[in-house]
C-alpha positions in Angstrom: 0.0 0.0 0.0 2.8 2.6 0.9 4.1 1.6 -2.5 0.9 2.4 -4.3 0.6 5.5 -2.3 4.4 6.7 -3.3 3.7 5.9 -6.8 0.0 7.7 -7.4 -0.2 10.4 -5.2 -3.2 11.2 -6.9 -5.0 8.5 -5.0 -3.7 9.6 -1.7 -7.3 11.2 -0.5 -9.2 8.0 -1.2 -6.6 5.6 -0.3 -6.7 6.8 3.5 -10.1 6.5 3.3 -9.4 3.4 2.2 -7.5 2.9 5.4 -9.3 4.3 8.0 -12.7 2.4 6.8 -10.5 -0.9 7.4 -8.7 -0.1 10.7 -12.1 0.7 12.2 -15.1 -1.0 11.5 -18.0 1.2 9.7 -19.9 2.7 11.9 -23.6 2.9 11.2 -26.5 4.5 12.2 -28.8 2.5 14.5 -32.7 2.1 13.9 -34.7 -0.5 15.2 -35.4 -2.2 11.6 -31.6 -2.2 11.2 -28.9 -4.6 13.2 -25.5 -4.7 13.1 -23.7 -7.8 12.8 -19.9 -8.8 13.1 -18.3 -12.1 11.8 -15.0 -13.4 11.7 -15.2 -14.4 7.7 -13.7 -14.2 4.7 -15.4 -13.2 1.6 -16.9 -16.2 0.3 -18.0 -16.8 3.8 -19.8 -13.5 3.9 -21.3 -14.4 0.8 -23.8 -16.9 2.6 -24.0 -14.7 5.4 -25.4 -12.4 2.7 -27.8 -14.9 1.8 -29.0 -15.4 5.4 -29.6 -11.4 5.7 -32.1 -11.4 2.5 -33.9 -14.8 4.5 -34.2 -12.8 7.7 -34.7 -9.8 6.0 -37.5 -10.8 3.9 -39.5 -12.2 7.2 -39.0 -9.7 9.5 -38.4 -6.6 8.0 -35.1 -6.1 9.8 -31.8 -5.0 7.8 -28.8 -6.8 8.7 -25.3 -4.4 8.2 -22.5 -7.0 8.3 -19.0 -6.1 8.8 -16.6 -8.9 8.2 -12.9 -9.7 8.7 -10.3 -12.4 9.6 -6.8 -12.4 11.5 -7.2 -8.7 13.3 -10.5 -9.6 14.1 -10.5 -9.5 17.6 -8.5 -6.6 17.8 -10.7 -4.9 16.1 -13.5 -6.1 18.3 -11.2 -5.0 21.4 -11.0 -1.2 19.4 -14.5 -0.5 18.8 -15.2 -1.6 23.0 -12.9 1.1 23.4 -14.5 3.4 21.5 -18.3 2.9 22.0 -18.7 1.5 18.9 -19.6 -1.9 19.1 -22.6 -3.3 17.2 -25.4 -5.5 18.3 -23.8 -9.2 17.3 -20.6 -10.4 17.1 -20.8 -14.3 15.8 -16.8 -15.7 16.4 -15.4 -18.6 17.6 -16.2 -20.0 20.7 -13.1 -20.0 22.3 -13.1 -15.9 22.5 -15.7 -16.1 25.5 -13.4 -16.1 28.1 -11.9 -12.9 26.6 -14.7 -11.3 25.6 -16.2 -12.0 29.4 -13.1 -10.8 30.8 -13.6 -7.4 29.1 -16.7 -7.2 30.4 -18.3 -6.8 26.7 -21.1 -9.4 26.8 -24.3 -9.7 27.9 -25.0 -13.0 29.9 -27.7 -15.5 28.0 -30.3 -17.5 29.5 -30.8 -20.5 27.1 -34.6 -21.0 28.6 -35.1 -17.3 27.2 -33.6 -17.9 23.5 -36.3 -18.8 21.1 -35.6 -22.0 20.3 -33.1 -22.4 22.7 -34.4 -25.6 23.8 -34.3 -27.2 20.5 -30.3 -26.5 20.6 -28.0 -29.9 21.6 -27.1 -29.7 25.0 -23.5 -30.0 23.9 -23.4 -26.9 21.8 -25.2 -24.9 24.9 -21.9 -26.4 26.8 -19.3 -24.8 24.9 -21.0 -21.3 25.3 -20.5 -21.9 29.7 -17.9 -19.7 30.9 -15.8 -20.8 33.8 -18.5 -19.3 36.2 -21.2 -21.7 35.3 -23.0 -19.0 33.2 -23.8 -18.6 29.3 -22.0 -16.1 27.4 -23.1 -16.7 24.1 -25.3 -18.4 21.8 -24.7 -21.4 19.6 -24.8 -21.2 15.6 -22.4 -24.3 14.4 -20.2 -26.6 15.5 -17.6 -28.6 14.2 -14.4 -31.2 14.6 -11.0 -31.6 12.7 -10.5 -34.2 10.2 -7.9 -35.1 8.1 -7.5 -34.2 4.0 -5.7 -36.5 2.4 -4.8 -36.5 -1.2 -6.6 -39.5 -2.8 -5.2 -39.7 -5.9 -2.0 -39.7 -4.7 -2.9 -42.7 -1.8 -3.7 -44.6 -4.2 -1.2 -44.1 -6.8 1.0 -45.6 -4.1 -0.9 -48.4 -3.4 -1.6 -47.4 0.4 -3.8 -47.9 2.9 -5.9 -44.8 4.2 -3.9 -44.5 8.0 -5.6 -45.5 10.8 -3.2 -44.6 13.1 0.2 -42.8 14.0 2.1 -45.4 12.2 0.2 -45.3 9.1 0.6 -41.8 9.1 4.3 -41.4 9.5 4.6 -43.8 6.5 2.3 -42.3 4.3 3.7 -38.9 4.9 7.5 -40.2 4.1 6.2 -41.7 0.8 4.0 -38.6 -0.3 7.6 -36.5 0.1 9.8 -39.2 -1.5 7.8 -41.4 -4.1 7.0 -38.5 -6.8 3.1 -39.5 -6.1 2.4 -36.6 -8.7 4.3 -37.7 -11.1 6.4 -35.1 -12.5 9.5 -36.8 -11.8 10.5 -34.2 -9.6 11.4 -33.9 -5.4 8.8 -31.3 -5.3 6.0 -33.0 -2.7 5.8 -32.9 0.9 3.7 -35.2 3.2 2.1 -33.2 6.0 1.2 -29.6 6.0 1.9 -28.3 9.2 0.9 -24.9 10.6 3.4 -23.8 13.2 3.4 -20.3 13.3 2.4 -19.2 17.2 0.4 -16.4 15.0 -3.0 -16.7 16.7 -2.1 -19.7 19.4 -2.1 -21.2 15.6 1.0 -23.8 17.2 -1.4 -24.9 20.3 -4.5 -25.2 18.5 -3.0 -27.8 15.7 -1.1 -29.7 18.3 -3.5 -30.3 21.2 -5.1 -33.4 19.4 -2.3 -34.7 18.6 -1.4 -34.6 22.8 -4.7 -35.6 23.6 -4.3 -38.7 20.8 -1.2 -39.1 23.2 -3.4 -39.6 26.4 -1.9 -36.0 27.9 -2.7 -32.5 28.0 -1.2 -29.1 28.5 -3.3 -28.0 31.2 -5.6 -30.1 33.5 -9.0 -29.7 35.5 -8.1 -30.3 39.0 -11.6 -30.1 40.3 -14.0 -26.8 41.9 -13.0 -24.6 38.5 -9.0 -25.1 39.6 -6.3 -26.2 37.0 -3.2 -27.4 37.0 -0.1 -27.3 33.9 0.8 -30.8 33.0 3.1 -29.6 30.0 6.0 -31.4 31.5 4.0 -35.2 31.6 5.6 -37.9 28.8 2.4 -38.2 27.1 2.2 -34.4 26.2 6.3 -35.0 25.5 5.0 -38.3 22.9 2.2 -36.0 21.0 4.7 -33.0 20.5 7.4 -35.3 19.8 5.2 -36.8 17.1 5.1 -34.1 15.1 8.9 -32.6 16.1 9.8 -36.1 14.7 8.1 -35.2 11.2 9.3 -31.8 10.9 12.7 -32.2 12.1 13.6 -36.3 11.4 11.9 -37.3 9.0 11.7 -33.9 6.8 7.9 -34.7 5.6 6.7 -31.1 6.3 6.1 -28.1 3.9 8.7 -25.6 3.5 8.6 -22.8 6.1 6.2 -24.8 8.3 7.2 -22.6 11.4 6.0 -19.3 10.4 2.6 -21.2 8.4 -0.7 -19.6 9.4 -3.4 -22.1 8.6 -4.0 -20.2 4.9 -0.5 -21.1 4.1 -1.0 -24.5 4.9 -4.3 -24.0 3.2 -2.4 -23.0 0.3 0.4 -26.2 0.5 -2.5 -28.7 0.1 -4.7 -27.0 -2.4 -1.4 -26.2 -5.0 -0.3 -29.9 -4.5 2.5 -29.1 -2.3 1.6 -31.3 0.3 -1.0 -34.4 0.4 -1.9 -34.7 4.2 -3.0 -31.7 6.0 -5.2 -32.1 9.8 -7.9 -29.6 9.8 -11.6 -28.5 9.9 -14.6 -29.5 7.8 -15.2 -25.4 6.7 -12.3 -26.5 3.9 -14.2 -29.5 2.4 -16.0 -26.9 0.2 -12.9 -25.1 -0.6 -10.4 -28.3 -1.4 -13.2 -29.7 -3.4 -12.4 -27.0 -5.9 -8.7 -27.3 -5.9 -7.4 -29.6 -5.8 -10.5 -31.3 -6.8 -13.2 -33.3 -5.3 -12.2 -36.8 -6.7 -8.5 -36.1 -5.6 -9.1 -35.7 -1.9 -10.8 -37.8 0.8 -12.0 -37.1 4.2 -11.0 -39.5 7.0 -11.2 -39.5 10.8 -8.1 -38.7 12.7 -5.9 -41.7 13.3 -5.4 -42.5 17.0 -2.5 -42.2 19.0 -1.1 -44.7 21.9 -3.1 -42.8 24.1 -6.7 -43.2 21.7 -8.8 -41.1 18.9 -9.8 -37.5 20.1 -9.9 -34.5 17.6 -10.5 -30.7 18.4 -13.7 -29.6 18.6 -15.8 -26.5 18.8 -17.8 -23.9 17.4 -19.1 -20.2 16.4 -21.3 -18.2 19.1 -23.2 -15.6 18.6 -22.2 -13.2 21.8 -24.7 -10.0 22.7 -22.6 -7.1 23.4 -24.3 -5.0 26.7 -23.4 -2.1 24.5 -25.3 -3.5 21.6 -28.6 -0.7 20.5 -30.9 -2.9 19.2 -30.9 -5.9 21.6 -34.1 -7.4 20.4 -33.6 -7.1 17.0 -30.3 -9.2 17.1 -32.2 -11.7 19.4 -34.6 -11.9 16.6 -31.6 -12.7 13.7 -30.3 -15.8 16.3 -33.5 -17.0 16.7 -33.4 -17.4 12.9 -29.9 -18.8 12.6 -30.7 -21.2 14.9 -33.6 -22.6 13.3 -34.0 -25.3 10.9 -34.2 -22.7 7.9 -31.6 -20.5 9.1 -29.1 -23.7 9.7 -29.9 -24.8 6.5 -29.2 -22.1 4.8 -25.7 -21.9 6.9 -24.9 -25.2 5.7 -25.7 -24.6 1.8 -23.8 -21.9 0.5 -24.4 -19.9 -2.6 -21.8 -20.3 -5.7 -18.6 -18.9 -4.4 -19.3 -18.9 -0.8 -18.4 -21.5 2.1 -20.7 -22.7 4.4 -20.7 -20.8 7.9 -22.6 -23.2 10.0 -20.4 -26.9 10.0 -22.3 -29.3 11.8 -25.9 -27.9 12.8 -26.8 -26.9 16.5 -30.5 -27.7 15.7 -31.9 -30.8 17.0 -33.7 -31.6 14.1 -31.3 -30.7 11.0 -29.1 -33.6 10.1 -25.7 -32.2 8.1 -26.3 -35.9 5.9 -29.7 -34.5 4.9 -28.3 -31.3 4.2 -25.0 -32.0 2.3 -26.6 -35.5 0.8 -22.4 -36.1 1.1 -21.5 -39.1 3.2 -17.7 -36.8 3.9 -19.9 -34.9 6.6 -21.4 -37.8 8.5 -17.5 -38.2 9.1 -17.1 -34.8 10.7 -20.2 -35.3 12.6 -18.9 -38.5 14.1 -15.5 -37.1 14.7 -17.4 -34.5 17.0 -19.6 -37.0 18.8 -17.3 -39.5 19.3 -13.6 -38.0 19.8 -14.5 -34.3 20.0 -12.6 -32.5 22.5 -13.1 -28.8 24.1 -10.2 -26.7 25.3 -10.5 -26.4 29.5 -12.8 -23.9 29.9 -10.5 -21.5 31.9 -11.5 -17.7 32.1 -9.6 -16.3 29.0 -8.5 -19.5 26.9 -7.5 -17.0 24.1 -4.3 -15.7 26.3 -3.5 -19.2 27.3 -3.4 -20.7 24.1 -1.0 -17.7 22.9 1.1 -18.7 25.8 1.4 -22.2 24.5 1.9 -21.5 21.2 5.1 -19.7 21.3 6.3 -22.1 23.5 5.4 -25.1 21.2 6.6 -23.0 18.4 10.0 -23.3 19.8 10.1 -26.4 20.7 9.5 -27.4 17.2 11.7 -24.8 15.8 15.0 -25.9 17.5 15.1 -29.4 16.1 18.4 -29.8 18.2 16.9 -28.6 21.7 16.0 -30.6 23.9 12.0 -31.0 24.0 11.8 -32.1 28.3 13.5 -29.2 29.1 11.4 -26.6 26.6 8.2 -28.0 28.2 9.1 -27.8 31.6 9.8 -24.1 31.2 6.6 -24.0 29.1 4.6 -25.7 32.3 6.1 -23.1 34.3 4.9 -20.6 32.2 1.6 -22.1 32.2 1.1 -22.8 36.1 1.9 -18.8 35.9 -0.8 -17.8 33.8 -3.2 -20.3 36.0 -2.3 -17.8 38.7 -2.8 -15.0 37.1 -6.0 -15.5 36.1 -6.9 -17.2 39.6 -7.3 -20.6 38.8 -4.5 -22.3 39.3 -5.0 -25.3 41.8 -3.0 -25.5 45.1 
């Protein structure tokens, strides 16, 4: 941009327009047959968003103004609390609520009093619980990691779809050394690996591989108390795992420490790398590139310690300061519901779907998607689904984590006890900082 600016300094006027409209988002008028409405999305998310609007629009007269926006998302949302300009629905990912609640931005929800609240799965309702028992959001979609594996190439090889860590290591060594494109050149890689502590990004891939290990980095101790448990073998086995297949065996994309998840997005739709762990909102986009007949969707393999796979969800959280409280009640109810999930779940051409796996009793994602690929996802997250611990600001934590983790990996000739035993420390510190820590 400062290039553009130094070049045509014609276009400086609009171009800071340009740049104050994106460090702050719009602020618009309230009425009460308007809402405002907040997503972390990218475009061809908002896209079916849009689509929901002109629904919800078209049956109760109320316009939705959407502002959407990805990676500075919540620091945006932490800016506009600051200035008085937050809008009446922020729909994000659940594991903001113990931020959110710790800045004192949200409204607390009683499910009883959400229509259709009681038509929600109870688990869904459980992820919006902050650590003091109470809701802080509600609800919208759901979802659990699954692994992308390139098909084509699988088969080319003449291997088995893995069904454990084993299987995986070996199908990951021949995706990087057998030329399963074909081109006769060293030019594949076998697991796409987001590493980059950007965004806790480090913690949030790696905590199924430790729970597939039987550990975990932090650890309900009972009464809302935790303990670190960093330093244990098993959470040393599931980091080692993937330390092994970064630093050993070489099987990971190139600059795998500093990948957000769109780079490693990237690495498996260019054909860069053939296995990639991740969540069900990039069926839609893989089945574009590389292609829906080249890629297959298979539960996680287990570990020595079992199968378990992150799970979650989007909320929509109520800001106190929103202006038109009943009208963004109104625009859940209809997300919620059987139409509105629906409509979630089937985007329009170009968009993604923005609800995963439907909170709605009665919506089945099979009869939605008529595409057996999502029954897998939906028995990832009943089976081996796993929450973060619900401690009061998660988002902080996992930041924590990540940087640690992001070293760990990083220094392929450090030793990995010792960086986790600082990293508990650093953990057991944060516990007592935010007053949770047990004795």
């Amino acid at each position: 941009m400062n290039r553009l600016l130094h070049c045509l300094p014609r276009l400086r006027p609009l171009a800071s327009l340009v740049l104050a409209t994106a460090a702050v988002a719009p602020q618009i008028a309230h009425a009460q047959d308007s809402i405002q409405v907040w997503t972390r999305s990218w475009a061809d998310g908002r896209r079916t968003y849009d689509r929901i609007a002109t629904a919800f629009t078209a049956k109760t007269g109320i316009r939705v103004e959407y502002f959407n926006a990805t990676t500075d998302f919540e620091q945006r949302v932490s800016r506009a609390a600051a200035g008085g300009g937050l809008p009446d629905l922020i729909i994000n990912d659940s594991g903001s609520t113990g931020q959110f609640q710790m800045m004192g931005l949200l409204d607390v929800v009683d499910p009883a009093a959400v229509p259709g609240g009681g038509d929600l799965h109870e688990r869904a309702w459980d992820m919006a619980r902050g650590v003091d028992g109470r809701y802080y959001g509600v609800p919208v979609s759901a979802q659990a990691n699954v692994l992308f594996v390139r098909k084509d190439w699988r088969e080319k090889l003449g291997l088995p779809a893995p069904r454990n860590w084993a299987e995986l290591e070996a199908l990951a060594i021949a995706f990087s050394r057998r030329d399963p494109d074909g081109n006769g050149k060293a030019d594949t890689h076998g697991f796409a690996l987001p590493a980059s502590s950007q965004r806790g990004y480090t913690a949030w891939f790696a905590s199924s591989y430790v729970w597939q290990a039987g550990g975990e980095f932090v650890r309900d101790a009972g009464n809302g108390r935790f303990k670190a448990s960093a330093d244990s073998p098993q959470v040393a086995q599931g980091v080692g795992f993937l330390r092994k297949l970064h630093c050993e065996l070489k099987v990971t994309q190139p600059g795998a420490m500093t990948a957000t998840t769109q780079d490693a997005n990237k690495a498996f739709l260019s054909g860069q790398a053939g296995i990639y762990f991740s969540g069900p909102y990039h069926i839609q986009l893989f089945d574009r590139e590389p292609g829906r007949d080249r890629i297959e969707v298979l539960p996680a393999p287990s570990g020595p310690g079992g199968a378990a796979v992150l799970a979650g969800g989007e909320l929509a959280y109520l800001p106190k300061a929103a202006k038109n409280k009943a009208g963004a009640m109104k625009f859940i109810a209809f997300l919620i519901s059987p139409e509105g999930q629906a409509l979630g779940m089937k985007p329009p051409p170009g968009g993604l779907s923005v609800v995963r796996l439907p909170v709605h009793k009665s919506v089945s994602v099979g009869a939605v998607h008529q595409d057996p690929r999502w029954d897998v996802v939906a028995q990832q997250y009943a089976q081996n689904g796993r929450m973060q611990p619900r401690i009061p600001n998660w988002t902080r934590m996992q930041q924590l984590i990540a940087d640690g983790l992001n070293a760990a990996l990083a220094r392929c000739d450090g030793d990995l006890g010792t960086a986790l035993r600082q990293l508990n420390g650093r953990i057991d510190a944060e516990l007592s900082a935010q007053k949770v820590k047990a004795p």
